[in-house]
Backbone as JSON, one array per atom type, in Angstrom:
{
  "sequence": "XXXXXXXXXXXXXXXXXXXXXXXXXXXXXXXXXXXXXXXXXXXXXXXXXXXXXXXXXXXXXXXXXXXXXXXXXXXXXXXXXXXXXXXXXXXXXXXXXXXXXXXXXXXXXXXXXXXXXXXXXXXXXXXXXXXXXXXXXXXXXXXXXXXXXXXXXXXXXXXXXXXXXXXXXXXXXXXXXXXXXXXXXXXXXXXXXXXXXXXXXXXXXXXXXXXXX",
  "N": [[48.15, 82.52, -12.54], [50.7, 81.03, -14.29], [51.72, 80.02, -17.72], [53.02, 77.64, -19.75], [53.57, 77.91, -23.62], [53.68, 77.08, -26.92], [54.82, 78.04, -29.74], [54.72, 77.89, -33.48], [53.88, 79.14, -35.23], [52.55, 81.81, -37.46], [52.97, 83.3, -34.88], [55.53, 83.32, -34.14], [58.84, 84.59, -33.45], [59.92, 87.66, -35.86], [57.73, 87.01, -37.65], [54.36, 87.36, -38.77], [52.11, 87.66, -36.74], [54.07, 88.0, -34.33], [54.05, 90.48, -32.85], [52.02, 90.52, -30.9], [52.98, 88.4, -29.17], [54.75, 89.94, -27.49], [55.01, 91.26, -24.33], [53.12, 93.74, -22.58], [50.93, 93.24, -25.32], [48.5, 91.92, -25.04], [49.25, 90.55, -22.54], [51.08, 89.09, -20.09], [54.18, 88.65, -21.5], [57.03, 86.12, -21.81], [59.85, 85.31, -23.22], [61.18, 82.18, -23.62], [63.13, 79.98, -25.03], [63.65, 77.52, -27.66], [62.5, 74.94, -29.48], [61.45, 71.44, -30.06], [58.42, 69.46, -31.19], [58.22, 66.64, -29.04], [56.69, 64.24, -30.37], [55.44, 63.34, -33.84], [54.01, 65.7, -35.83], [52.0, 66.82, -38.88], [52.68, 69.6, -40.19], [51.45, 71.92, -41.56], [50.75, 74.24, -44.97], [48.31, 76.53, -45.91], [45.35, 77.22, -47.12], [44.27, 80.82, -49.37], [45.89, 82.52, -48.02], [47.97, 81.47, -47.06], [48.05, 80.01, -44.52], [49.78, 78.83, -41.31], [49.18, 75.69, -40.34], [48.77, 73.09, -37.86], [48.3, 69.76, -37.36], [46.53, 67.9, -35.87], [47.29, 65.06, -36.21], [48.78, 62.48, -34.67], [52.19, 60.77, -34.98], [52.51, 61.3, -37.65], [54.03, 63.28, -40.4], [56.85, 65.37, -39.15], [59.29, 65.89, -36.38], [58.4, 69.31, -35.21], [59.57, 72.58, -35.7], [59.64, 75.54, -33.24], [59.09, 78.27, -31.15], [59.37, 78.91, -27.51], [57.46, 80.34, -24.71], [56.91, 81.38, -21.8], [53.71, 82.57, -20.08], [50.95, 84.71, -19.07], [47.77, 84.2, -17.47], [45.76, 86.16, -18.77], [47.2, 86.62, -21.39], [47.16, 84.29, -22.13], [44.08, 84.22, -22.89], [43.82, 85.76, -24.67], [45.57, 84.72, -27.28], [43.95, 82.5, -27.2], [41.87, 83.79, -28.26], [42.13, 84.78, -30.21], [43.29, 82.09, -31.91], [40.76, 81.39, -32.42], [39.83, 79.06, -30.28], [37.92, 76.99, -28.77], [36.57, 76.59, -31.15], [38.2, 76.65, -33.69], [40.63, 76.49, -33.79], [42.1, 74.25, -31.66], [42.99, 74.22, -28.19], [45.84, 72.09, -26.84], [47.61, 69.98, -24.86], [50.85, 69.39, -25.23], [54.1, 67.07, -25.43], [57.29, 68.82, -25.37], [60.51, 68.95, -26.89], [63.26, 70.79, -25.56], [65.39, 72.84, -27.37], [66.74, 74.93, -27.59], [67.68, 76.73, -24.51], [66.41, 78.84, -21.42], [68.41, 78.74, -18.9], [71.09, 79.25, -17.85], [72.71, 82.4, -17.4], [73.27, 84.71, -19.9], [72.96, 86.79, -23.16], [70.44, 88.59, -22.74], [67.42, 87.92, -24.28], [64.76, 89.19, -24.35], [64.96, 92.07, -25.02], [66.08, 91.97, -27.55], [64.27, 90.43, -29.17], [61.83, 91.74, -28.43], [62.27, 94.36, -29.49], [63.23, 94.02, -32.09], [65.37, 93.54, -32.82], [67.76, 92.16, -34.91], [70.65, 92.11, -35.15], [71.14, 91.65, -32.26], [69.9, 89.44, -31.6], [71.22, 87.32, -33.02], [73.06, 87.4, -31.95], [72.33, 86.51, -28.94], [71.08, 83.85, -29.71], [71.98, 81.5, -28.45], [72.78, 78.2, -26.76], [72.44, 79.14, -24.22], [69.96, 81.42, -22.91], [69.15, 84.22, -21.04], [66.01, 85.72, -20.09], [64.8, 88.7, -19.02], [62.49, 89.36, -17.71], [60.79, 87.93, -17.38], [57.89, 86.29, -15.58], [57.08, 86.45, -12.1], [57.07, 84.94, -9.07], [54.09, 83.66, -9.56], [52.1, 80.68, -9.83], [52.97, 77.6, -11.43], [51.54, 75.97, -14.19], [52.19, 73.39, -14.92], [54.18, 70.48, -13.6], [56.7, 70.62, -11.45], [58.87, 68.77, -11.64], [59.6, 69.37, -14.19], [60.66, 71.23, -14.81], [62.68, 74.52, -13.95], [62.71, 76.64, -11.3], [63.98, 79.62, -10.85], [64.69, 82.3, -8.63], [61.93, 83.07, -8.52], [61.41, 82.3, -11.28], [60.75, 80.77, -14.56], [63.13, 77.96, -15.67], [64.39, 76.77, -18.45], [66.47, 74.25, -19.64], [68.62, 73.01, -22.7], [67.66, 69.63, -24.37], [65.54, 69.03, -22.35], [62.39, 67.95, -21.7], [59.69, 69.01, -21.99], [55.98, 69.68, -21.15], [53.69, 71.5, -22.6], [51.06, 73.79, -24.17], [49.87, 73.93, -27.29], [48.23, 75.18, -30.02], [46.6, 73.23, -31.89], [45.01, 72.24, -35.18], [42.16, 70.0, -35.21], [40.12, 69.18, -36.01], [39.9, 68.51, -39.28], [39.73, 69.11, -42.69], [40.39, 66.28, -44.34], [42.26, 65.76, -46.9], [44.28, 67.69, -46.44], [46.21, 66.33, -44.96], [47.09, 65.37, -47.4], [48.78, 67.43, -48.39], [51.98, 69.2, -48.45], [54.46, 68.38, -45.89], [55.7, 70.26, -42.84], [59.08, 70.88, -41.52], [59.93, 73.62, -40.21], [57.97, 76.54, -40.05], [58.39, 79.29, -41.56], [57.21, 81.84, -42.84], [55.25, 83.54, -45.02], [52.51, 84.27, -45.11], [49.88, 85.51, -46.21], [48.56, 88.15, -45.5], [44.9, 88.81, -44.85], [42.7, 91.69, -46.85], [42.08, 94.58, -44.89], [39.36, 95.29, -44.52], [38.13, 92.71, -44.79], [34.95, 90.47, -44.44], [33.38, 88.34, -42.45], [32.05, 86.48, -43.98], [34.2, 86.01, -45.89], [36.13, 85.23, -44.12], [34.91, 83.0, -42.94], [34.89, 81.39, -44.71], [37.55, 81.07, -45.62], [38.48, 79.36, -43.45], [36.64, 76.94, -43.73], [37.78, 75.42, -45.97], [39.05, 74.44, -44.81], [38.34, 72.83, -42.39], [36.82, 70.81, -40.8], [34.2, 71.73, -39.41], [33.28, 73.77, -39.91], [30.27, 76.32, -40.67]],
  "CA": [[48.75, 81.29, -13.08], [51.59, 81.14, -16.04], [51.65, 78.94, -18.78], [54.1, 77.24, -21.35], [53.11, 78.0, -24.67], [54.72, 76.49, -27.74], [54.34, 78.41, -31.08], [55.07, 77.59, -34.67], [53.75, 79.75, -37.11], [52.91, 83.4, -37.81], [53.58, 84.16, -33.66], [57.37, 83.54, -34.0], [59.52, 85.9, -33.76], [59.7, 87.96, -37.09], [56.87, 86.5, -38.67], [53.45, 88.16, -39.26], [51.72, 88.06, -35.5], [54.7, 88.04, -33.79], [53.54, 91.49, -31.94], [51.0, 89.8, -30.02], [53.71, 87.8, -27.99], [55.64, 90.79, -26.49], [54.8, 91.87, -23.13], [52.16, 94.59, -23.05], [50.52, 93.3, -26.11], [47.15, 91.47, -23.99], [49.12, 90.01, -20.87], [52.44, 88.99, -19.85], [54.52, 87.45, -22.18], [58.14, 85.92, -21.67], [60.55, 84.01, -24.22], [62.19, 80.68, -23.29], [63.73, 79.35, -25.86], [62.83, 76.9, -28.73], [62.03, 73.51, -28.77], [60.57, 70.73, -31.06], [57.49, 68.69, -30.89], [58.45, 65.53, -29.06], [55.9, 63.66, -31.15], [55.49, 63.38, -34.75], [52.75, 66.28, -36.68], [51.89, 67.11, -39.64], [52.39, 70.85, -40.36], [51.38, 72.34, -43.49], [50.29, 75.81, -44.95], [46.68, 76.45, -46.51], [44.66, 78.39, -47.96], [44.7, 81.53, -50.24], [46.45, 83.6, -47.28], [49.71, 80.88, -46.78], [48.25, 80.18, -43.41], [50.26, 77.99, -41.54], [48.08, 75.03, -39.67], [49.71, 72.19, -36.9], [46.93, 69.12, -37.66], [46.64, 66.95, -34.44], [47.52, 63.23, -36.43], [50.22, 61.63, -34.62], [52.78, 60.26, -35.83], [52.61, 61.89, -38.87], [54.69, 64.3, -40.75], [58.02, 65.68, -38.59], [59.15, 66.72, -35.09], [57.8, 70.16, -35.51], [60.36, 73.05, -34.74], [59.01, 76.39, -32.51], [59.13, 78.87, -29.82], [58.8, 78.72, -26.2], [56.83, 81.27, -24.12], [55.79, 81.91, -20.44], [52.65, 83.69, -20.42], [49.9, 84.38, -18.03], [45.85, 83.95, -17.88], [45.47, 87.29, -19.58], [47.45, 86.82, -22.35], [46.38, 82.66, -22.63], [42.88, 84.05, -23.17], [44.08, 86.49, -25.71], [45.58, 84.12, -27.95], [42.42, 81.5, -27.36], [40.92, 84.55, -28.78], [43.22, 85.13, -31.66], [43.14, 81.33, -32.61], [39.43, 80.8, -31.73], [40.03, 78.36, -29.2], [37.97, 76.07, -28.96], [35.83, 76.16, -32.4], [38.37, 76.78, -35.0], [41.76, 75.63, -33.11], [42.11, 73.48, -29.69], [44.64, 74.47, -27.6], [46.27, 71.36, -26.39], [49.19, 69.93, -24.29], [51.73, 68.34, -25.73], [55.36, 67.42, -24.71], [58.19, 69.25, -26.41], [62.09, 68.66, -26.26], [63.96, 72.26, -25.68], [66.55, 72.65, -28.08], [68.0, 76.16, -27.04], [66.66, 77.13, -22.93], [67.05, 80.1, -20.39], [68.87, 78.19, -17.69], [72.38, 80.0, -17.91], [72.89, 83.66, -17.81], [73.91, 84.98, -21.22], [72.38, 87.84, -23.39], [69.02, 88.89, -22.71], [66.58, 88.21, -25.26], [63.2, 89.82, -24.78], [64.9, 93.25, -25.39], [66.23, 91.91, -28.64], [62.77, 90.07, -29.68], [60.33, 93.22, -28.46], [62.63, 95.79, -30.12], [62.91, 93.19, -33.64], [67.07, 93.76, -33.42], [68.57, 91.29, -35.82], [71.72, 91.53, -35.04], [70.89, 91.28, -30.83], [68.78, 88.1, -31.21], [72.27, 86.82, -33.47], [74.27, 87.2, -30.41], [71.69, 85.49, -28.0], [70.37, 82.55, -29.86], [72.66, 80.27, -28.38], [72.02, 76.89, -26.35], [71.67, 79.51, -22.88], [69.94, 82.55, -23.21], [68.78, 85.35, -19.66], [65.81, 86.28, -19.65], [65.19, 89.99, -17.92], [61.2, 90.03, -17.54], [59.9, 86.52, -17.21], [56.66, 86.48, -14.63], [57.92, 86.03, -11.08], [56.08, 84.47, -8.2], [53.19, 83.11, -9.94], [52.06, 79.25, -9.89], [53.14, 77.44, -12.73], [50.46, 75.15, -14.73], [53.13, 72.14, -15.08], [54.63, 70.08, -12.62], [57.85, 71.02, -11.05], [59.91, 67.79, -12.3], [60.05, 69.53, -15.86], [61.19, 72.95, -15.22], [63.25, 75.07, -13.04], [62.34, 78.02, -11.07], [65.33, 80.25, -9.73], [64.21, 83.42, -8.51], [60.57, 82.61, -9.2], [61.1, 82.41, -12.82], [60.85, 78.83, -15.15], [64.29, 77.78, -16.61], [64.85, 75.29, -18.76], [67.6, 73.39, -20.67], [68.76, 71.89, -23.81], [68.11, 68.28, -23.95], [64.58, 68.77, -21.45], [61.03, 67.85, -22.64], [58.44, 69.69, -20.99], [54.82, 69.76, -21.39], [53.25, 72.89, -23.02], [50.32, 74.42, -24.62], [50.18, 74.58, -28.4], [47.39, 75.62, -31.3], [46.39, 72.49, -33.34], [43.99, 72.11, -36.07], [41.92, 68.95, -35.01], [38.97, 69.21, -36.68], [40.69, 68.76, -40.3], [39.81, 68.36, -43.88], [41.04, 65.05, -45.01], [43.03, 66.21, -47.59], [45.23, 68.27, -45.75], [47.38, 65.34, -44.78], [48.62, 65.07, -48.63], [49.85, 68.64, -48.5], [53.54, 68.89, -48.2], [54.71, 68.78, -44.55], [57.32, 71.25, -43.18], [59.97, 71.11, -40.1], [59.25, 74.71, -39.79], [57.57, 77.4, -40.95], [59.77, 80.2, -42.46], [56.58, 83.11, -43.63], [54.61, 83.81, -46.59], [51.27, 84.51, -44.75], [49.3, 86.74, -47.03], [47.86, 89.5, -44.7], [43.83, 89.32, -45.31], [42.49, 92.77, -46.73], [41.52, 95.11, -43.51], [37.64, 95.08, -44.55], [37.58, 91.08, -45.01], [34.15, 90.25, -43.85], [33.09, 87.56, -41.68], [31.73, 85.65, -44.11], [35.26, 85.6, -46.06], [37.33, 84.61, -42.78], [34.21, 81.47, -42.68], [35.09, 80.56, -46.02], [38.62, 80.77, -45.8], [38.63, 78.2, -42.61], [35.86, 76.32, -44.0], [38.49, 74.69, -46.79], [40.24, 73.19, -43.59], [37.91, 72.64, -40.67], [34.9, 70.14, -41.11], [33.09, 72.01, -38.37], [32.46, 75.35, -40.09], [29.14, 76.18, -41.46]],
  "C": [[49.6, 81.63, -14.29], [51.85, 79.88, -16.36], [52.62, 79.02, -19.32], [52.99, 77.4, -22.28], [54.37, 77.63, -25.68], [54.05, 77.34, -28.91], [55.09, 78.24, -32.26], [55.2, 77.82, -35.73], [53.75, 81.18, -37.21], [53.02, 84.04, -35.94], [55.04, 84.16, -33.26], [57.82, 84.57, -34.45], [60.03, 86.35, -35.4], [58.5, 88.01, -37.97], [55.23, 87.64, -37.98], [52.7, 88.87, -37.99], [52.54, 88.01, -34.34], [54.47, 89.29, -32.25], [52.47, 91.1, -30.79], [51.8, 88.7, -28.96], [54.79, 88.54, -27.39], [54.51, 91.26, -25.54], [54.28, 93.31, -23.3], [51.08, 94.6, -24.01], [48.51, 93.13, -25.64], [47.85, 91.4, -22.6], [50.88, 90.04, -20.66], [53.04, 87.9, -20.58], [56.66, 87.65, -22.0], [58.85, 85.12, -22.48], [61.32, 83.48, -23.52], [63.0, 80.57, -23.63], [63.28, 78.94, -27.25], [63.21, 75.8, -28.54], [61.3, 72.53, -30.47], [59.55, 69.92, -30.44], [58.26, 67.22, -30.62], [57.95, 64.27, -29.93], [56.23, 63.79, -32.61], [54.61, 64.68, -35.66], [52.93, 66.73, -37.74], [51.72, 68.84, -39.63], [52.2, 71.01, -41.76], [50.78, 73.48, -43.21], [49.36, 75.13, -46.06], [46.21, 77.56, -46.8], [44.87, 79.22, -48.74], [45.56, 82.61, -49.62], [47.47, 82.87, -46.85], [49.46, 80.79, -45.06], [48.78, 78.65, -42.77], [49.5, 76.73, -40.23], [48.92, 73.69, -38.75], [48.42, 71.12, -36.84], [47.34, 68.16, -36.46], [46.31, 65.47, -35.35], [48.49, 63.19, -36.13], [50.6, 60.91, -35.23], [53.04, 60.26, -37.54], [53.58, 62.75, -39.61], [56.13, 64.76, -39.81], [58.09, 66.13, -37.07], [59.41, 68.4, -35.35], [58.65, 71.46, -34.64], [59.18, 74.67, -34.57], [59.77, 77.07, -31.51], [58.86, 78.53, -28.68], [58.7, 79.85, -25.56], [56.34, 80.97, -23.03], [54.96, 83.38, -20.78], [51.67, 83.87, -19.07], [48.72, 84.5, -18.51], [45.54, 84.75, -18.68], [45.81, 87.21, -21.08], [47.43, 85.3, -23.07], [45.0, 83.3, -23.43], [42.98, 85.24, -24.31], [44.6, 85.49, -27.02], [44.65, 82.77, -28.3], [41.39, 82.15, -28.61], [41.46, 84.73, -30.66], [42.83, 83.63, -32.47], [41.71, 80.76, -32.7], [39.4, 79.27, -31.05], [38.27, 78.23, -29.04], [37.23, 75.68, -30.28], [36.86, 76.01, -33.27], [40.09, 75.79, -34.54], [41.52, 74.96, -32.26], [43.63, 73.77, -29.4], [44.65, 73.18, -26.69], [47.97, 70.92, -25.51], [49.75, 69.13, -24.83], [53.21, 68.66, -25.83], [56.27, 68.14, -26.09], [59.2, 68.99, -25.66], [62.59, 70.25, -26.42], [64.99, 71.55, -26.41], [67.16, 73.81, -27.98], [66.71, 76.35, -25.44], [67.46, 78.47, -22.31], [68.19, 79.91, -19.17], [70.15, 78.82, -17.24], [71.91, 81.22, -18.02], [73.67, 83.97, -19.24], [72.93, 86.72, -21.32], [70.4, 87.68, -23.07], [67.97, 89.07, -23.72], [66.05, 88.94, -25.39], [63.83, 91.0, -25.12], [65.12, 93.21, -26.83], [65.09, 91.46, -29.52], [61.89, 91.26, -29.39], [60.97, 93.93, -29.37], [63.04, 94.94, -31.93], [64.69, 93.61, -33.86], [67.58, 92.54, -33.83], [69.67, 90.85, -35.44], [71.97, 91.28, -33.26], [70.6, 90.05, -30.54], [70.37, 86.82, -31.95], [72.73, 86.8, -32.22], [73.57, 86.05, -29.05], [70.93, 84.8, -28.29], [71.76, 81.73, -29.67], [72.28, 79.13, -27.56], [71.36, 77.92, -25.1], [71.09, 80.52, -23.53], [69.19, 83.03, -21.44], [67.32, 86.08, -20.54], [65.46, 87.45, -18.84], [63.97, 90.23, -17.21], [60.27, 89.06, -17.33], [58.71, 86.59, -15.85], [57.53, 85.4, -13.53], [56.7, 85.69, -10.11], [54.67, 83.98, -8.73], [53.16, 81.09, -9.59], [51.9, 78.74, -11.41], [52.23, 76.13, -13.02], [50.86, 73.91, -15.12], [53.93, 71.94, -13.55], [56.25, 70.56, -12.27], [58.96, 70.28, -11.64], [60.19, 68.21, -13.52], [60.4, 70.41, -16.01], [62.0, 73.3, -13.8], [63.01, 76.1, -12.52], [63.8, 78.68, -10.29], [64.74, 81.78, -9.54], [62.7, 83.33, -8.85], [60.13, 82.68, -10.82], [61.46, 81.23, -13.59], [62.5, 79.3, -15.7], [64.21, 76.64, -16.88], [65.75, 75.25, -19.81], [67.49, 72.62, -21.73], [68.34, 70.76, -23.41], [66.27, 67.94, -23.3], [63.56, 68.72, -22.19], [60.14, 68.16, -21.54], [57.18, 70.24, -21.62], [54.35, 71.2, -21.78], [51.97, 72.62, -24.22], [50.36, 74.75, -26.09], [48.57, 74.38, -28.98], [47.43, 74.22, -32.36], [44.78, 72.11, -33.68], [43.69, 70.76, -35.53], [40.83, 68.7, -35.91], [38.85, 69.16, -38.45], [40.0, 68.43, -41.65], [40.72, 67.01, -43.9], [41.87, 64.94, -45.98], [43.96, 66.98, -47.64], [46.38, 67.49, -45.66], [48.14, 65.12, -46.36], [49.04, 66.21, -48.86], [51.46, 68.25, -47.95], [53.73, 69.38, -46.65], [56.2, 69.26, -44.19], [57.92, 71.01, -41.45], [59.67, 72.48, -39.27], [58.91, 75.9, -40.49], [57.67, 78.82, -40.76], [58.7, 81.59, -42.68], [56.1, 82.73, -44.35], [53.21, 84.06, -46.27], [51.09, 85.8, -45.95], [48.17, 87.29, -45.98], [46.21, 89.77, -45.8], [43.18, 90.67, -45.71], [41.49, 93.33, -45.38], [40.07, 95.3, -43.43], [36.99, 93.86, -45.02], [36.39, 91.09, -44.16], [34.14, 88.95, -42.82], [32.63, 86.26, -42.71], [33.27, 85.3, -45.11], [35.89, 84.49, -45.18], [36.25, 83.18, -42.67], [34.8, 80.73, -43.84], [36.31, 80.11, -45.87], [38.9, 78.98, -44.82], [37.32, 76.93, -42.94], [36.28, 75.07, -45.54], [39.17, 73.95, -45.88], [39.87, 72.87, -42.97], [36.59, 71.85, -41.19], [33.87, 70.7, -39.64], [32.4, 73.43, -38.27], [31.45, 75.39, -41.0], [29.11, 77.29, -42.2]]
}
């Protein structure tokens, strides 16, 4: 099976876990495009590590800009794992509008996103972008009316809103909501030290999540 995935924060390209959405990393991973949250959410950053959090209150805060990713089961249950799915995040569906898509031939991203070329990803962020590695013949986890397959691979267009898979905080402090809310989020994660314990990483999410003990 392959999935839409929508991401927002440190798995966009550049930013801190970005490595974890190239192909080879857990599973198969393919870039779309980018897209905003059709809806309204509150994003904000937290804690003492600038992490950046997507709080499931509608109608709240901005349409929320992001990535778009085909992925498959392997590398779904890798990032479940990454965001702790279902205790600490919920991975949920919710529609997004594309605002750049694959649907046209143009330059070929993923070589410019895996290999981190600057001035490659300049040339092919435009409304089309190709695609070279996207997962072929699989069954896709959304209905057909919202995407395109040509060659057994999704395309989609400016303009289209199609259902996908994103990482939000539900489980929230209450005081989160008067943090400042952002369109999108730009960096500043502070990288936990490499012998953070366990009971750190509780604490840290335990300023944002009423469900950690």
């Amino acid at each position: 099976m392959k999935h839409i995935i929508f991401v927002y924060g440190t798995l966009k390209t550049g930013l801190h876990n970005h490595h974890l959405m190239t192909t080879g990393s857990k599973g198969h991973c393919c870039y779309l495009g980018t897209a905003v949250t059709s809806g309204k959410f509150p994003l904000i950053v937290a804690t003492r590590f600038n992490i950046p959090f997507l709080l499931f209150a509608p109608d709240h805060g901005y349409h929320v800009a992001g990535e778009l990713y085909e992925v498959d089961d392997a590398q779904v249950a890798a990032l479940d794992k990454l965001e702790g799915h279902p205790h600490r995040y919920e991975r949920r569906r919710t529609d997004v509008r594309v605002t750049s898509g694959n649907a046209r031939d143009g330059t070929p991203i993923n070589k410019a996103v895996e290999n981190d070329d600057p001035a490659a990803l300049g040339e092919a962020n435009g409304n089309f972008v190709k695609t070279t590695n996207c997962i072929r013949n699989l069954p896709l986890d959304v209905s057909n009316d919202v995407t395109t397959k040509i060659d057994g691979q999704v395309r989609i267009t400016a303009g289209q809103v199609i259902s996908a898979h994103t990482y939000f905080l539900v489980a929230y402090q209450p005081h989160l909501l008067a943090l400042p809310h952002l369109v999108s989020y730009d960096g500043g994660f502070v990288t936990p030290p490499a012998d953070a314990s366990d009971d750190l990483r509780r604490e840290t999410f335990r300023e944002v999540h009423t469900g950690i003990q």
